[in-house]
C-alpha positions in Angstrom: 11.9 -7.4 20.6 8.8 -4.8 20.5 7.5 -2.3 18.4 7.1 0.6 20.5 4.4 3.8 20.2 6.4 5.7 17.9 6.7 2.8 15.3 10.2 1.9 16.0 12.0 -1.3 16.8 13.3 -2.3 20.0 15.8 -5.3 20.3 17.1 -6.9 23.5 21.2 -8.9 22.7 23.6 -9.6 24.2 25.3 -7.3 23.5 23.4 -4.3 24.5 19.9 -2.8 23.5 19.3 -1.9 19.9 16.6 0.8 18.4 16.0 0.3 14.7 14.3 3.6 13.2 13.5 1.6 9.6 17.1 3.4 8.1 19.7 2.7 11.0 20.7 1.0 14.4 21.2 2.8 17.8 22.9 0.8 20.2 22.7 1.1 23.7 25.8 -0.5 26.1 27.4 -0.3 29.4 29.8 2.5 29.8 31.9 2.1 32.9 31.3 4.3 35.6 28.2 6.0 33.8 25.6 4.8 36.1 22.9 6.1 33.3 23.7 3.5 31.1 23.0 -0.5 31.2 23.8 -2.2 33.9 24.9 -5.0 31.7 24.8 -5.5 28.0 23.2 -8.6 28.3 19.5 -7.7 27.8 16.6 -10.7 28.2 13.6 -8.4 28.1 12.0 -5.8 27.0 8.3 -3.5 27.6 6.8 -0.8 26.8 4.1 0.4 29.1 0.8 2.3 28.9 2.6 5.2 29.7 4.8 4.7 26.7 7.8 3.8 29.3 10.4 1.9 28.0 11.5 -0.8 30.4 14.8 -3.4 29.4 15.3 -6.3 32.0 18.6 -7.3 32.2 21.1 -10.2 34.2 22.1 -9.6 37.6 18.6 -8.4 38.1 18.7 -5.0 36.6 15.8 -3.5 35.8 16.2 -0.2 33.6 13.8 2.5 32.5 14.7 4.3 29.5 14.2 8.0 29.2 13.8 9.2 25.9 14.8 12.8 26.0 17.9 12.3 27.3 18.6 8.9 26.3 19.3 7.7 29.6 18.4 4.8 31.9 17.3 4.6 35.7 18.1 1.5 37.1 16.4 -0.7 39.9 18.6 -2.6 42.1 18.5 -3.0 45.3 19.9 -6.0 47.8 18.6 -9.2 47.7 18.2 -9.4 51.7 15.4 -6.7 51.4 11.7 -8.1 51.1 10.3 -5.0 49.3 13.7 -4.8 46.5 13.8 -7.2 43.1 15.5 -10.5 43.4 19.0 -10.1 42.6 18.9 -12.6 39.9 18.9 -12.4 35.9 15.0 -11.3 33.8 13.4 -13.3 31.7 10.3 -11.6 31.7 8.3 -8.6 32.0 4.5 -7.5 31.5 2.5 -4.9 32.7 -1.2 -5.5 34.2 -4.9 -3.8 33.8 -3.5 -1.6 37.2 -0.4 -0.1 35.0 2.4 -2.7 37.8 5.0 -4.0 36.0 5.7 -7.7 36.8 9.2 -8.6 36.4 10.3 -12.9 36.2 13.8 -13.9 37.1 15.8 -16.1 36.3 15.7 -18.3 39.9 14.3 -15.9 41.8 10.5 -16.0 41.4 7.8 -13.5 40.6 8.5 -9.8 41.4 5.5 -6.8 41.3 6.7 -3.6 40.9 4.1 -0.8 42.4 4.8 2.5 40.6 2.9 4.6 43.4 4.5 3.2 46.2 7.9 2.1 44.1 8.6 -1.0 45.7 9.0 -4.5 44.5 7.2 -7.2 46.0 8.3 -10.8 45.7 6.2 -14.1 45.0 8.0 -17.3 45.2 7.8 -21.1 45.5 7.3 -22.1 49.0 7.3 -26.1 48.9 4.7 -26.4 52.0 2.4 -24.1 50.4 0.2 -25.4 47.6 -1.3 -21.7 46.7 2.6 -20.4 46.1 4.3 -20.4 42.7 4.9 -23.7 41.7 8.7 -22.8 40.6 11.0 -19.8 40.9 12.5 -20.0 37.3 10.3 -17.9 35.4 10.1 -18.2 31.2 6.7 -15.9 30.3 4.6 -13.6 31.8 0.4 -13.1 30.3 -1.5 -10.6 31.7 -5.3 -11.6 31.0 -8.2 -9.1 32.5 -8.5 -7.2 34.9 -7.0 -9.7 37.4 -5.3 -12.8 36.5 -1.4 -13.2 35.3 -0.2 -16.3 34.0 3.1 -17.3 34.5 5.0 -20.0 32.7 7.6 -21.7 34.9 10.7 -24.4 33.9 8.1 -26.7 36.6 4.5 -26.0 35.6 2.3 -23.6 34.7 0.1 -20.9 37.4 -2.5 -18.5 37.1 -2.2 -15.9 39.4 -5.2 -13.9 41.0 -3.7 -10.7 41.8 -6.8 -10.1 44.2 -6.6 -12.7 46.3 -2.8 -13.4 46.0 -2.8 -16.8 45.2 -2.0 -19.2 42.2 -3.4 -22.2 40.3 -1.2 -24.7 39.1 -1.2 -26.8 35.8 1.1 -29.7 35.3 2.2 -32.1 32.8 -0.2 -35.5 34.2 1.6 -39.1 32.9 -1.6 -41.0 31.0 -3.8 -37.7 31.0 -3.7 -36.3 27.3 -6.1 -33.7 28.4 -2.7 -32.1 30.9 -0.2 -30.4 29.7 2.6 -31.6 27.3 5.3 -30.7 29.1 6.3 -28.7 32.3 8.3 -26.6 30.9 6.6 -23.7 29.8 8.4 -21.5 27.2 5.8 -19.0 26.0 2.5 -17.7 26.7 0.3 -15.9 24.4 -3.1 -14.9 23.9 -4.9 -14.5 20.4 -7.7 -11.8 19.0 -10.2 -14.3 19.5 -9.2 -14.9 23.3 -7.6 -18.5 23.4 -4.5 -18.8 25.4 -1.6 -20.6 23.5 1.4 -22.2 25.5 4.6 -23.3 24.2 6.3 -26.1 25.4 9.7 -27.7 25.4 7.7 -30.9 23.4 4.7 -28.4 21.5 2.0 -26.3 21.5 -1.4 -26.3 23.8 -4.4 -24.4 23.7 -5.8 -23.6 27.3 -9.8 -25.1 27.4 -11.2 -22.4 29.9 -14.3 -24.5 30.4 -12.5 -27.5 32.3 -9.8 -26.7 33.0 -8.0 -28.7 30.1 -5.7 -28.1 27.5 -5.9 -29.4 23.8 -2.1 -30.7 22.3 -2.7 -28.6 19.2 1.4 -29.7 18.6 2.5 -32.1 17.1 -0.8 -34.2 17.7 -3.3 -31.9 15.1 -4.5 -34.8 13.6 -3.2 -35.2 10.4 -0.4 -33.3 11.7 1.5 -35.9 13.0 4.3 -36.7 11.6 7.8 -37.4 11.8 9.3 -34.2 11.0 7.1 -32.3 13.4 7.8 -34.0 16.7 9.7 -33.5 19.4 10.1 -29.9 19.1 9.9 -27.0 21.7 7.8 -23.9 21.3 9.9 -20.9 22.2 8.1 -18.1 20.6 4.6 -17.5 19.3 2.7 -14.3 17.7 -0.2 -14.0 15.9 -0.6 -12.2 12.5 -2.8 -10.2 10.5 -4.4 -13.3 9.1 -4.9 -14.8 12.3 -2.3 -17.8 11.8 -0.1 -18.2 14.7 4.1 -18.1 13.9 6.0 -20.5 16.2 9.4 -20.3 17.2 10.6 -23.2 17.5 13.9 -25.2 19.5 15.3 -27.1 16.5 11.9 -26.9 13.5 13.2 -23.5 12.6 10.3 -21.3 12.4 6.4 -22.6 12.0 3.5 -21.0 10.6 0.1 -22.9 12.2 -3.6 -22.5 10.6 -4.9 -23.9 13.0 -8.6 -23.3 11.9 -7.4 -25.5 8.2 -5.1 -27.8 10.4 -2.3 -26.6 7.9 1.4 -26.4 8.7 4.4 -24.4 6.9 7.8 -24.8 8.0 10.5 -21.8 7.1 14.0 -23.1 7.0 17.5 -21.5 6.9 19.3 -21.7 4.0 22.9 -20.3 3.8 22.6 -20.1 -0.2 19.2 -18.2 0.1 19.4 -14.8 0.7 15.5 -14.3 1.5 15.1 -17.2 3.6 15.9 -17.1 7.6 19.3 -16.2 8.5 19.2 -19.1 11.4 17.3 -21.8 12.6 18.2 -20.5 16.2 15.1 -18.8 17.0 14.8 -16.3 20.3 11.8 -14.3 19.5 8.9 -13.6 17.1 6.9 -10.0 16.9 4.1 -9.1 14.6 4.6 -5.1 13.6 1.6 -2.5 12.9 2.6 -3.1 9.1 1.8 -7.0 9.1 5.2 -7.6 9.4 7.0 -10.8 11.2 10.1 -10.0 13.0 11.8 -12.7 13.9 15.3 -12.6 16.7 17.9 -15.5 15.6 21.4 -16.4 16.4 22.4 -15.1 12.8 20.4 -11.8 13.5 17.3 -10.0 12.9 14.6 -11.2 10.1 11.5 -9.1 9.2 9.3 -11.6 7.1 6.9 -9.6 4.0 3.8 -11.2 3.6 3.5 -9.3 0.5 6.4 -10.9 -1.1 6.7 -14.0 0.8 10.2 -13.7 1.8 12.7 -12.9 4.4 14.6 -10.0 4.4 17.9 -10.0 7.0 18.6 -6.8 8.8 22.7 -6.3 10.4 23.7 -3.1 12.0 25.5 -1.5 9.5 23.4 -1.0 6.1 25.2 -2.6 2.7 24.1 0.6 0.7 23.1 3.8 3.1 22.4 5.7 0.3 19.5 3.1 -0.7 16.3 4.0 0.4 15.5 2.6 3.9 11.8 1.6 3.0 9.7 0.4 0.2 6.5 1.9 1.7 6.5 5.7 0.5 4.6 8.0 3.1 4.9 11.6 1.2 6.7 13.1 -2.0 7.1 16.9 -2.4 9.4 18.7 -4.7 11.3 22.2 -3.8 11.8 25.1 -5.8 14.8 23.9 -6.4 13.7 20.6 -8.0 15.2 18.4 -5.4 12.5 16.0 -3.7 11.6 15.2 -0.5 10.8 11.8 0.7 9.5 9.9 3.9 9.0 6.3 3.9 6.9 4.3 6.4 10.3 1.9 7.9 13.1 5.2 6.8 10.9 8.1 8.5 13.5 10.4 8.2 13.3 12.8 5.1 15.7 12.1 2.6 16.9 14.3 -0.5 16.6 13.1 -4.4 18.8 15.1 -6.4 19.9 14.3 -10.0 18.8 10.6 -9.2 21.4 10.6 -5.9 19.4 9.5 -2.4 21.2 11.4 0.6 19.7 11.1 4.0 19.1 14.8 5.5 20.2 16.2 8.9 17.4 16.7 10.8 17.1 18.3 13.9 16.8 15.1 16.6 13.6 16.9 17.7 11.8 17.0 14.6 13.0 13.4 13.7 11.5 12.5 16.5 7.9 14.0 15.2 8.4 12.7 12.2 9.1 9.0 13.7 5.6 9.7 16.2 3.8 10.6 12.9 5.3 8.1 10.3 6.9 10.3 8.1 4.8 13.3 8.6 2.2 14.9 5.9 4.1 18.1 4.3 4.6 20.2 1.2 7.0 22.1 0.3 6.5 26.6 0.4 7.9 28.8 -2.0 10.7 30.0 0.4 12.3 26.1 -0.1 10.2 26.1 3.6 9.0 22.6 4.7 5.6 22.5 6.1 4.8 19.8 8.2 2.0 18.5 10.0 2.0 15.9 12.9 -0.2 14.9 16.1 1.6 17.5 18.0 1.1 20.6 15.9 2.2 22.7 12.7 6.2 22.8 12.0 8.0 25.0 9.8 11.7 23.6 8.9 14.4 25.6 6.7 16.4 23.0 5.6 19.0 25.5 4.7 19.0 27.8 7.6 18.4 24.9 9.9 15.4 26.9 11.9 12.1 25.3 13.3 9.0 27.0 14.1 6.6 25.1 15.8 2.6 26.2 16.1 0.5 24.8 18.7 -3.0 25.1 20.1 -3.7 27.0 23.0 -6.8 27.5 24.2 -6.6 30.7 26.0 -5.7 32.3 22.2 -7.8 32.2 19.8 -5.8 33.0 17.2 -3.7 29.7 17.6 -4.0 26.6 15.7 -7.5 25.1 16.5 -6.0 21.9 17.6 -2.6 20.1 17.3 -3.9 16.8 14.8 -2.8 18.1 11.7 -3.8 15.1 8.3 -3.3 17.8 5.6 -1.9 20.7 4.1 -2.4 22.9 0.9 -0.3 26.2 0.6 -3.2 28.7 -1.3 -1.9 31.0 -4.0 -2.4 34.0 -1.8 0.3 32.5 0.7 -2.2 31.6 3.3 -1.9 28.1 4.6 -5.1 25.8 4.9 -5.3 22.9 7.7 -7.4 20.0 7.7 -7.7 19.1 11.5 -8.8 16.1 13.0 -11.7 17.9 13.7 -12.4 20.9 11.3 -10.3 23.6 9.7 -7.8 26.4 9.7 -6.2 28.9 8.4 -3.1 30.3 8.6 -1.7 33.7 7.9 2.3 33.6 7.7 3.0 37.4 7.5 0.7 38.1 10.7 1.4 34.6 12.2 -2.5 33.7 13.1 -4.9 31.8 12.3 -8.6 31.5 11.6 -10.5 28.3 12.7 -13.6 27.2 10.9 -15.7 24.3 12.8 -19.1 22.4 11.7 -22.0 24.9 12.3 -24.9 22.8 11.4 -27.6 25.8 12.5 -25.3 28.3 10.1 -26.6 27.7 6.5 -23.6 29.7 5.4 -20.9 28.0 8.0 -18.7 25.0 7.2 -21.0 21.9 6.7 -18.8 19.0 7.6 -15.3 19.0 10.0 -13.8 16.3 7.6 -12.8 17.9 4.7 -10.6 15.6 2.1 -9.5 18.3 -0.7 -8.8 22.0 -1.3 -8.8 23.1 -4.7 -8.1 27.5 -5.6 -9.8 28.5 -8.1 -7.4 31.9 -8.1 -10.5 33.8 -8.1 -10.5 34.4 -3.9 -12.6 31.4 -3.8 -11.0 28.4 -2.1 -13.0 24.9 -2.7 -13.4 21.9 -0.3 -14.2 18.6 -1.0 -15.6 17.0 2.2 -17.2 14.2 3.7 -20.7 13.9 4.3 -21.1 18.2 3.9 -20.7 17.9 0.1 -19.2 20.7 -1.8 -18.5 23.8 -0.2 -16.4 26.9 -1.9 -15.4 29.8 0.6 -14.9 33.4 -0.4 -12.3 35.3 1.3 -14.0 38.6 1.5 -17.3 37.9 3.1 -15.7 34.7 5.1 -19.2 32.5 4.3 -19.0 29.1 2.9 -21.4 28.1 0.3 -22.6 24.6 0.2 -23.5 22.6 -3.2 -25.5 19.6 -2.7 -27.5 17.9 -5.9 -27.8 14.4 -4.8 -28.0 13.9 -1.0 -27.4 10.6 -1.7 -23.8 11.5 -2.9 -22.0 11.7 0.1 -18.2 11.5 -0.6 -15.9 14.1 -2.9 
């Protein structure tokens, strides 16, 4: 499972690949014949690269790249019995390095690099008489680290791969050496903020020791750790949170939440009589969102743990009550002329209608839905007209609910009479129906009836020009003077006629209105 770019979540099944936009679930499937969908539904893997590509790695060695316009997939196969194609065998694994390749792990079939100038694959594999080879072709994890080292966990040891020189170190599992690994085969491979690299076992957790060489059994020998009920587990999954404690996914201890700074252990158990504990003990993957979320992939489904409340809450495809509203975390409430408000929510995203106390979910054109998923519910206000004025990374939009039009306003730099850049964090509609932008780097204004705008930037030798590009308020006065409250500029009120800005300062130490 990932969280991609646009904040939504990605999960790989078995049956098929599944988007979750916060409100409802998009699956993806094979569809005989239609060679631009899966390959197979049964999906191991999934990226996201820098290029904000999405990649799905399937069995039968399919490797699929998602296109998002047309909701499509391009798929890599090609014969086994050619050197340069991907191993015909099932993905495990995929990562992407400092050089933007995408390394693909199979299944049996070793360690394929995939070279998106050339587009070839080339294969690394075990090769018994050579001690710089993979040490085994059945791939579990893949860790990028650097500019130049991949580490690859293997069902028979544990390499790190120098992608300059081609060759890899291998780890083992050393009878009577407590400083070797616990086991040999490696599960999961993760690195955390502060740099240590974490490897899950099939009998715990260890902590890579970059200065020998060594590695520290952090599970189940943490010192006062050691018990009964925390040994002989496997380490499946592991993520790091917000408050740097590492969640570990575990073969049969359900799910484990390490401190390992304290030396503290929680376990999270399923409970069929709790609805806000895990849905399964059956644990496939663990991901961290941007929200400080834990999403966690189980037999019994999808789990999304709030740190906030403590407790599970367990996502299926179809939603109990679709008129509920698809996120506690409100983004942006406006109100029509009409008295019916508008709503986003950080997890919902798309706008939804409260009328006489009923939630309906509004049609949306999919390309705006789309903004508003890039731009987490998007900041707007409502116009006189019933308009909907919205402002995103990508420009100013314009939406008639009930006509159903979209107008969209973008910079260009060869007019000067467009938009004076496309990062839009605020809107205020003035009383003289001109429209006033706070930019991610100054103002401007726009003029509906002519369809222009005016751009105001900092113009620190201009004792009468805007003082500061972040400004944080507007405030009309209805007198043709238009106020702004702005960081680090202090006060400044513009008048309409002369186009000057007037600047109030009486404590330079007060820096924030």
């Amino acid at each position: 499972m990932l969280q991609d770019s646009r904040g939504l979540m990605w999960f790989g099944t078995e049956d098929g690949l599944n988007k979750f936009d916060g409100y409802r679930f998009t699956a993806y499937r094979n569809v005989p014949a239609d060679t631009t969908s899966l390959s197979y539904n049964n999906i191991r893997a999934i990226l996201e690269d820098r290029n904000k590509n999405l990649w799905a790695g399937s069995f039968y060695g399919v490797l699929h790249r998602f296109d998002r316009k047309t909701e499509t997939f391009q798929r890599f196969q090609m014969p086994a019995s050619n050197p340069n194609d991907l191993t015909n065998d099932n993905i495990w694994a995929l990562a992407e390095d400092a050089q933007n390749g995408l390394w693909v792990g199979t299944f049996r079939g070793g360690l394929n690099h995939f070279d998106p100038q050339k587009r070839k694959f080339f294969r690394y594999q075990h090769v018994p008489e050579n001690g710089n080879s993979l040490s085994d072709n059945g791939i579990n994890a893949l860790l990028p680290v650097g500019a130049d080292a991949l580490w690859v966990g293997t069902t028979n040891g544990l390499n790190l791969f120098n992608t300059k020189t081609k060759k890899f170190k291998r780890f083992f599992q050393v009878p009577g050496n407590p400083q070797s690994l616990s086991s040999n085969n490696i599960n999961a491979l993760y690195q955390d903020r502060s740099g240590n690299i974490w490897v899950g076992t099939s009998r715990g957790l260890d902590r890579y020791n970059p200065q020998n060489g060594s590695f520290d059994h952090v599970l189940p020998m943490i010192g006062e750790l050691t018990s009964s009920s925390a040994e002989g587990y496997g380490i499946v999954a592991i993520r790091e949170d917000s408050f740097g404690k590492l969640w570990l996914g575990t073969s049969n201890q359900c799910v484990l939440l390490l401190d390992a700074e304290q030396k503290q252990l929680r376990q999270f158990t399923y409970s069929p009589a709790e609805p806000t504990c895990l849905s399964s003990c059956s644990i496939y993957a663990i991901y961290a969102d941007l929200e400080g979320g834990i999403w966690i992939g189980t037999r019994g489904g999808v789990n999304r743990y709030d740190p906030r409340l403590h407790q599970f809450r367990h996502y299926a495809e179809e939603q109990a009550n679709p008129r509920g509203l698809p996120g506690k975390s409100i983004r942006n409430i406006a109100e029509d002329h009409q008295g019916v408000f508008w709503v986003t929510t950080s997890n919902g995203r798309r706008p939804l209608e409260l009328n006489k106390g009923t939630l309906t979910k509004a049609e949306v054109d999919p390309t705006l839905w789309e903004l508003l998923v890039e731009q987490n519910g998007g900041s707007f206000v409502v116009g006189q007209q019933g308009d909907l004025w919205i402002g995103s990374k990508e420009g100013l939009i314009v939406w008639n609910h009930n006509k159903g039009s979209i107008q969209r306003y973008r910079h260009n730099p060869a007019d000067s009479l467009s938009i004076g850049n496309d990062e839009i964090q605020k809107i205020h509609l003035a009383k003289d129906g001109t429209v006033w932008l706070k930019l991610a780097n100054g103002i401007s204004v726009f003029y509906p009836k002519q369809k222009k705008f005016e751009n105001y930037f900092l113009q620190p030798n201009q004792p009468k020009g805007l003082g500061a590009n972040n400004v944080n308020h507007f405030l009309d006065d209805g007198k043709g003077k238009m106020w702004l409250g702005t960081r680090g500029g202090g006060l400044v009120h513009f008048d309409r006629k002369t186009k000057l800005f007037f600047t109030i300062k009486t404590n330079p130490t007060i820096r924030f209105l």
